[in-house]
VOGU-3710 file (C-alpha; in Angstrom, 3 decimals, decimal comma):
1> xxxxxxxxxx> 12,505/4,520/15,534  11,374/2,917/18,941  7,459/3,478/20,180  7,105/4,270/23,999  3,973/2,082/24,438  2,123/2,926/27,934  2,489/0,031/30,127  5,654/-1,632/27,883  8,129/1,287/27,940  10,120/1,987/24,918
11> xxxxxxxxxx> 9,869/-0,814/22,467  12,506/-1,286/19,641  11,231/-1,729/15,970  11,424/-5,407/15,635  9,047/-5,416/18,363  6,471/-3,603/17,256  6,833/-3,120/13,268  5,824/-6,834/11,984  2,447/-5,941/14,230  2,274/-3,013/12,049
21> xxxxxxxxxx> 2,772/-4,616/9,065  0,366/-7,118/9,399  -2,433/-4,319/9,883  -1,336/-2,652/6,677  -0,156/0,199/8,877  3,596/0,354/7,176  2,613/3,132/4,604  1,413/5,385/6,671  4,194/5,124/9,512  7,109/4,998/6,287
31> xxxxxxxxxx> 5,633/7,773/5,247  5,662/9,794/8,438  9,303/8,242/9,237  10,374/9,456/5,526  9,050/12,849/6,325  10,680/13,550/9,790  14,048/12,427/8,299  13,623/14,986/5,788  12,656/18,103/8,190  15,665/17,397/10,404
41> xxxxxxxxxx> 18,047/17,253/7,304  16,181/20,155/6,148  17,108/21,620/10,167  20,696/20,355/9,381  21,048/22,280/5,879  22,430/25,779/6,347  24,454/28,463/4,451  27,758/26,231/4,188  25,476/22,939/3,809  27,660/20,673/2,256
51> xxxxxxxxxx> 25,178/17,771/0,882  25,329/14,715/2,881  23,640/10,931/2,686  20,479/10,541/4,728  18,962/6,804/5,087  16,154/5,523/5,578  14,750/2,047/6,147  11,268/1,311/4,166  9,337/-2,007/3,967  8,670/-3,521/1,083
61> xxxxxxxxxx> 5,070/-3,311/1,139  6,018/0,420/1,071  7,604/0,437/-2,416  4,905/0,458/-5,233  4,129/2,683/-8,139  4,151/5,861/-6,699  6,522/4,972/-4,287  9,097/7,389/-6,265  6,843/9,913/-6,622  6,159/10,299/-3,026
71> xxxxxxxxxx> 10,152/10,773/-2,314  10,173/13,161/-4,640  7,526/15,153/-3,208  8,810/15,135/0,390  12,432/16,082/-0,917  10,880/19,173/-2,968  8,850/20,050/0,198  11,632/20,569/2,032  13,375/21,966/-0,863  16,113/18,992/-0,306
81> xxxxxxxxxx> 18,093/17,835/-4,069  15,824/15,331/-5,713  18,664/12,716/-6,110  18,120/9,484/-4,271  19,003/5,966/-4,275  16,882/3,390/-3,484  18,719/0,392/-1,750  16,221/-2,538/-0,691  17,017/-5,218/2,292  17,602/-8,704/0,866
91> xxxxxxxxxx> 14,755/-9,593/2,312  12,386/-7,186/0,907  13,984/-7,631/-2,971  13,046/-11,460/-2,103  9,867/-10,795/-1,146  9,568/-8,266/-4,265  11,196/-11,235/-6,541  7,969/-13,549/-5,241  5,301/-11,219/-5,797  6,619/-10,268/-8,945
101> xx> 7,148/-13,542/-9,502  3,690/-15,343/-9,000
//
């Protein structure tokens, strides 16, 4: 993902994205990233479509309690399997162990 700010150009994530974060903004863009992954696997699948993994980042202020849920939705909206493995960055399972944690 890369913004193409105005006056900056294109801007890579680490960039922009802890900006984001820090407005509460990470939802909303995981959700749209989540959702564009999905319509271009759903472009991909075809008659022979052999299943195949698609990744995506999320933040860890992303994953909550309907965090699941919302997968799920986006997968049957695109009528994608509903199988998916959720793999967190050491850094957000540390910041998950803390909050939990406190």
């Amino acid at each position: 993902m890369r913004w193409r700010h105005p006056r900056l150009g294109l801007l890579p994530p680490g960039q922009f994205l802890p900006l984001a974060e820090s407005f509460g903004l990470m939802p909303e863009i995981g959700a749209w990233v989540l959702g564009e992954a999905c319509r271009q696997m759903h472009k991909w699948q075809g008659p022979a479509w052999q299943p195949f993994r698609l990744a995506v980042n999320v933040s860890a202020s992303q994953v909550g309690p309907t965090f699941d849920d919302e997968v799920k939705r986006v997968l049957a909206d695109m009528a994608l399997p509903v199988i998916f493995r959720r793999r967190l960055h050491h850094s957000a399972r540390f910041e998950a162990c803390c909050a939990y944690g406190s």
